[in-house]
N, C-alpha and C positions, 0 to 999 in steps of 0.2 A: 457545363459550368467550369471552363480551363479555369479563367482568371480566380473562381472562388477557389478551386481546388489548388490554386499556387498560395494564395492566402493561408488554407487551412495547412500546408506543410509549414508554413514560413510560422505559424503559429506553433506549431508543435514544435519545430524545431527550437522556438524560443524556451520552449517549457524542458525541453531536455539540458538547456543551457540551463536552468532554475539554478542552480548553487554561485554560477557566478553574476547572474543577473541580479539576483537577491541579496549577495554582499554590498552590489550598488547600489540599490533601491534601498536597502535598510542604513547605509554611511548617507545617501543622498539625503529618504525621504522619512526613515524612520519606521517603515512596514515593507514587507515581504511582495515578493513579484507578484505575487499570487492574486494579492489585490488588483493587481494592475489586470491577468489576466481572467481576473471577473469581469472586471469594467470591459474588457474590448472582447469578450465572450457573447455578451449583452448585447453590443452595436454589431458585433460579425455576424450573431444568431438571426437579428431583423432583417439582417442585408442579405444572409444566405436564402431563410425562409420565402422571402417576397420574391428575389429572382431564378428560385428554383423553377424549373422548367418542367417537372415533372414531379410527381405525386410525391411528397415528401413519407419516408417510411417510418414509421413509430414501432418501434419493437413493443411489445404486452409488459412488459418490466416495466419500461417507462412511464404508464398511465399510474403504475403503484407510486412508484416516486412521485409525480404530480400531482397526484392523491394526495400525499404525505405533505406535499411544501404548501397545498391548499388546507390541511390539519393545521400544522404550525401557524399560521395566517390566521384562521378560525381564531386559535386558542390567544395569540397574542391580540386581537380587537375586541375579546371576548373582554379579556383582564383590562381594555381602555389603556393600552397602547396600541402605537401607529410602527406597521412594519416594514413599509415602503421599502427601506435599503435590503432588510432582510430577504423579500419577496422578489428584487430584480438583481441582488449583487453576493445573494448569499451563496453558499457552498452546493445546496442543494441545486440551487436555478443551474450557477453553471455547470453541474455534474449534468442536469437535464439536456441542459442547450448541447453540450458537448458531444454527449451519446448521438443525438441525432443528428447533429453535423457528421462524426463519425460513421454512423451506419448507415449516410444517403452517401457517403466518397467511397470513390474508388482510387483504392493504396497504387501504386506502382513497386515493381522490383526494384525500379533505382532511389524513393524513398525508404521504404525497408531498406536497403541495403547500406544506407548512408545513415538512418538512425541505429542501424546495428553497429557501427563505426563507432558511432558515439558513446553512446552505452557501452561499448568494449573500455572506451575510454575511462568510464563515472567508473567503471567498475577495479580496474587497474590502480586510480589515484586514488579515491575513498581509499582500497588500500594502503597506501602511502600513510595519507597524509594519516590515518588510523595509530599508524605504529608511530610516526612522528608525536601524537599526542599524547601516547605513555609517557614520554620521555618531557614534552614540553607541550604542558596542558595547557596553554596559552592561544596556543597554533592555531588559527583560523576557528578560535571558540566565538560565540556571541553574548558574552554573560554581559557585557554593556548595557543592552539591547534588551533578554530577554529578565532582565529583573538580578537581585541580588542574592537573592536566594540560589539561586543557580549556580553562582561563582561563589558562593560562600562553600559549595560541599567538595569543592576541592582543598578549601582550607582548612576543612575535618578529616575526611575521608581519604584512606587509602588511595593508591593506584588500583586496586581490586575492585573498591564499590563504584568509583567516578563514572560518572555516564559520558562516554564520547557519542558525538555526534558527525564523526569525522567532516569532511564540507558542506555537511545539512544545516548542521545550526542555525545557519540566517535564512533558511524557510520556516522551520517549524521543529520542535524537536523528538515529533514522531515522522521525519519524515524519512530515516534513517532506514526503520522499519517498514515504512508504506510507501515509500517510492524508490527505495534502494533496493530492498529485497525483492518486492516486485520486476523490478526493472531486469534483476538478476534472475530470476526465474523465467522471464522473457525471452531473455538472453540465451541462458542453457536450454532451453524448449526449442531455441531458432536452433543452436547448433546442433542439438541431437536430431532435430527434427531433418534436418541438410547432413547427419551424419560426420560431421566435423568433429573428429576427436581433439580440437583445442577448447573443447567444454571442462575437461577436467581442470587445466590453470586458471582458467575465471570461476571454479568452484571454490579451487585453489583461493586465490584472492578474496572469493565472498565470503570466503569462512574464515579469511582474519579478520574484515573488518567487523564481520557481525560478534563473532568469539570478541572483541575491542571495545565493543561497544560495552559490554557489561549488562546487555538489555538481555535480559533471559528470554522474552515473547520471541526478541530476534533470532537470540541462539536458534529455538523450535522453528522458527520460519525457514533459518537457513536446512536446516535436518527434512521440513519437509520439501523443499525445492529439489532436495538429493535423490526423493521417491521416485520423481521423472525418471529416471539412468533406468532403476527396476522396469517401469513400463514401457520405455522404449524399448529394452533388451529384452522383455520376456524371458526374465533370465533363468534359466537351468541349475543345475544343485552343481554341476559342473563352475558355471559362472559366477554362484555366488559365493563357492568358495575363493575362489580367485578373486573377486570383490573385495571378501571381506581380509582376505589375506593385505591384498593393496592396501587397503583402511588402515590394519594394524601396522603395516610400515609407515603409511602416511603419518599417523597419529606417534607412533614414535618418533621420526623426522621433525615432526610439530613441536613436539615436545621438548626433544635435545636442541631445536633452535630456542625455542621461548626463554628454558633454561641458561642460554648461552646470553641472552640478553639479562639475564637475571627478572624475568619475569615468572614469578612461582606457582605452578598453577595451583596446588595444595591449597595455599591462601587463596587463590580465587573463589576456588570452590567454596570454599570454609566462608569468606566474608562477603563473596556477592551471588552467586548459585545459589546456594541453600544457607544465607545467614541465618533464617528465623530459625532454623532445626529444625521443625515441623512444619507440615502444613496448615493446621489447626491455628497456627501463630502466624499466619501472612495477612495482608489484608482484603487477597481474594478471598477467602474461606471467611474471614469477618465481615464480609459484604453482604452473605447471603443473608445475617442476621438484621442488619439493618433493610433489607430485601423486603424481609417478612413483617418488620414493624409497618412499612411505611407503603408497601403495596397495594396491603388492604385497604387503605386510609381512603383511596381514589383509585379504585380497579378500571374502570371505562377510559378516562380519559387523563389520567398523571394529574401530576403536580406541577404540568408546565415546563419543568427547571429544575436546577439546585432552589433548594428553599434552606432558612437559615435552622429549621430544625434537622434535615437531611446534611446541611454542612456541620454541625456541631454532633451528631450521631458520627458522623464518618473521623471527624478529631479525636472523638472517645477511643477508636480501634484505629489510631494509628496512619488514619485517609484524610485528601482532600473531598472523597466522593465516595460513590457506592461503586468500588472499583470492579467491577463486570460490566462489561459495554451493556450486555443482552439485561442481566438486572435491570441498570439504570435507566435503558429505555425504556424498561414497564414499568418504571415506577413515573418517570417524567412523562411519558405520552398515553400510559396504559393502554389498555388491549387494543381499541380502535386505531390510534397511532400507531404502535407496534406492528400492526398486523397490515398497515400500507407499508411499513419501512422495513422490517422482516421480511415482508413479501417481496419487495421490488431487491431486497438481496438474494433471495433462494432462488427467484426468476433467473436472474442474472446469472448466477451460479450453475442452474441447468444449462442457460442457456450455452456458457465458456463449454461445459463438460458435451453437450452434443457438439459442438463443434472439434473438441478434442478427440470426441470417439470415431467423427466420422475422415477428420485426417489424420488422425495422430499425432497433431500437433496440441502439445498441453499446457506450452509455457502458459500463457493467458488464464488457464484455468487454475491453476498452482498460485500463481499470481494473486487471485482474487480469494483463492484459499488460505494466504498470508492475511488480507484484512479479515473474513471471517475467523479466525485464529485469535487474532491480534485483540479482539472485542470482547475475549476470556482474560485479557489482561486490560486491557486500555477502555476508555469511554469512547470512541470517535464515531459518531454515526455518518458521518458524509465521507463520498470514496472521492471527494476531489483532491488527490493527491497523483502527481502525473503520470509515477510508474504505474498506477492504475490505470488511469488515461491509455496510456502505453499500451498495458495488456486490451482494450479492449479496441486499439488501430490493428495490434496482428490479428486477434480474434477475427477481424473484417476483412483484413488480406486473406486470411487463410481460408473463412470462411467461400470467398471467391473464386481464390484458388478450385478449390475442390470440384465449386458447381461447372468455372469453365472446364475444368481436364474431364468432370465427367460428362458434360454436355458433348466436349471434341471424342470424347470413348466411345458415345452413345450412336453418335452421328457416323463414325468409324463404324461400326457394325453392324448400322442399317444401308451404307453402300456396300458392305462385303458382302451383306445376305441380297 
C-alpha cells in the first residue's frame, strides 16, 4: 500500500507541525488542529481498512480500548443521549484508528530520520520561546482563545506561579507535558539508542523549558526521561560518580545563568514547587477524600462524568475535579470502565517495555511513562496527544528493526553451519 503509506507520513508529519498549524486553525476557525485530525483520521481509517491487502493486525490492547469507547457509548444511550459525534470523532476512536494504521505501516529510515529533524527542532524553540515568556508573557500565549481565567493569573500571580505553555497553547494546555515531553523522551531514546552524544544539549533544552513551565507533573516527567542515560549506560559506581559530578556543575551553571537573568529560584520553589507547605494541603491528597465519598455511591459503573455534587465537593478542597486521573476514573466509569481503560494502558505499557528490552531502545516506553505519571496529577484519560502518537511510530520502527536484523542473524548462521 505505497500510496496509503505516503498518506499516513504526510499525516504525521502534519501532527508534528501541531503548534503552528493550531495557531491557524484556532485565528482562522476558533478550535485546535486536532479536530481536524479527528475528522481525516475517520475518512483515512475507512480508506486504509478497505484497501488493505493483507490481514489487517490488531494488537490485544486494542480490543480494551474498543471495549472501553463501546462502555462510554452504553452509558451515554443509557442516560437518553445520542453520541454519534463522540463515537466516530472522539479522542478515543482516533487514538484506535491511529494505533492500527500505525502498527500495519512499515516506518522507513528516511521518515525517522526526517521526524527526528523535526523534533530536534520543537525541542530547541519551545526553548526559546519558554524563556522569552518570563520576560513577556504575552508571547505566543492563547489566553483569547482558551477563556479568561487563564490570562487573568498572570494579572495576580508572580513570574514563579504563571503556567507557560511555551508554543502549545493553541493545542491544548496539557499538551506541554503530553506531547512535548514525550516527544523529548523520543528524541533522547533515538539518540542514545544511535549513541549520539548530542542527547545531553536537547536534555539541556528540555529541562528549561519544562523547569519554565511551572508545571511540577512536568518538572518529574522531565527527571524521569533522564532515567534512560542510567539504562543505556548500565552505569558503574565509576560512572555515576562522574554523572553526578557533571549534574552538580550543570546545576550550578543553571543556576548562576537564571540568577543572571534575575530569575530567583528560592521564590520558585517557595511559590510554585511546594507552595502549599505540605502535602496534606494540595488538592492531590484532598481528592482521595472526595474518592472515598463518591466511589462508593456507584462502584460497577461511575457516575458517568463530572456531576454537580462531585463539582461542588471538589470547590470545597480547593479543585475543579477529583484531581487524580486513576481516582477520577473509578469514580466516573467504575470498576467495569476502569478495568477496559486501565487495561488497554498497562497492555500498552508492557507492550512499549518488551519492545525496549528486547532492543534497547526505551524512548517510546519513557514516553508512555510520562502519561501514566501525568494521571497522579491531571484527569486525561485519552493518549491522543501526538508526542504519544510519536512514541508508538518508533515503537514500530524499532520493533521492525530488531525482527529483520534478527531474521538476517538467523539466516546468517544457518548458511554458516
Amino acid at each position: 500500500m505505497p500510496r496509503l503509506t505516503k498518506f499516513t507520513y504526510l499525516l504525521l508529519y502534519l501532527m508534528l507541525l501541531s503548534p503552528i498549524l493550531s495557531y491557524y486553525t484556532m485565528e482562522r476557525f476558533g478550535f485546535p488542529i486536532t479536530r481536524i485530525f479527528s475528522y481525516l483520521l475517520v475518512i483515512y481509517g475507512i480508506v486504509f481498512f478497505i484497501s488493505a491487502k493483507k490481514k489487517i493486525l490488531i494488537p490485544k490492547y486494542a480490543y480494551f480500548l474498543f471495549f472501553f469507547i463501546v462502555f462510554l457509548q452504553i452509558r451515554i444511550w443509557i442516560n437518553g443521549k445520542t453520541g454519534i459525534y463522540n463515537l466516530f470523532f472522539g479522542p478515543h476512536t482516533s487514538v484506535l484508528i491511529m494505533m492500527l494504521i500505525i502498527y500495519n505501516t512499515n516506518f522507513t529510515d528516511r521518515f525517522i530520520k526526517r521526524s527526528i529533524s523535526v523534533i530536534k527542532i520543537t525541542v530547541i524553540i519551545a526553548a526559546i520561546v519558554s524563556i522569552i515568556q518570563v520576560y513577556y508573557p504575552d508571547f505566543l500565549n492563547a489566553w483569547s482563545f482558551w477563556g479568561a481565567d487563564y490570562k487573568a493569573q498572570t494579572g495576580t500571580l508572580s513570574i514563579y506561579e504563571t503556567r507557560r505553555v511555551s508554543i502549545f497553547g493553541f493545542i491544548d494546555n496539557n499538551e506541554l507535558g503530553l506531547s512535548y515531553m514525550p516527544l523529548l523522551a523520543v528524541l533522547i531514546g533515538f539518540l542514545l539508542y544511535n549513541k549520539n552524544k548530542l542527547y545531553k544539549y536537547f536534555l539541556f533544552f528540555g529541562g528549561i523549558t519544562a523547569i519554565l513551565t511551572n508545571g511540577r507533573y512536568v518538572i518529574v516527567a522531565f527527571v524521569i526521561i533522564t532515567i534512560q542515560i542510567i539504562i543505556y549506560g548500565k552505569i558503574k559506581i565509576k560512572k555515576v560518580f562522574k554523572y553526578t559530578m557533571l549534574a552538580i556543575i550543570g546545576l550550578f551553571l543553571f543556576y548562576q545563568l537564571v540568577n543572571y537573568f534575575d530569575y530567583n529560584l528560592r521564590d520558585w520553589y517557595n511559590e510554585r514547587l511546594f507552595a502549599e507547605g505540605s502535602i496534606s494541603e494540595t488538592t492531590r491528597y484532598k481528592a482521595i477524600g472526595n474518592f472515598l465519598i463518591f466511589f462508593p455511591q456507584k462502584p460497577l459503573f461511575g457516575t458517568g462524568g463530572m456531576t454537580d455534587a462531585i463539582k461542588e465537593a471538589s470547590a470545597n478542597v480547593g479543585s475543579s475535579q477529583i484531581h487524580v486521573g486513576y481516582l477520577s476514573g473509578l469514580v466516573y466509569y467504575g470498576i467495569v470502565g476502569s478495568f477496559f481503560l486501565f487495561g488497554f494502558w498497562f497492555l500498552l505499557a508492557k507492550k512499549l517495555y518488551k519492545t525496549a528490552k528486547l532492543t534497547n531502545y526505551w524512548g517510546s516506553f519513557f514516553a508512555f511513562i510520562i502519561f501514566l505519571w501525568a494521571n497522579f496529577a491531571l484527569v486525561t484519560f485519552h493518549i491522543f496527544f501526538y508526542g504519544i502518537i510519536f512514541a508508538l511510530v518508533f515503537d514500530k520502527y524499532h520493533t521492525d528493526k530488531f525482527i529483520i536484523i534478527t531474521h538476517s542473524n538467523s539466516m546468517e548462521k544457518h548458511f554458516k553451519n
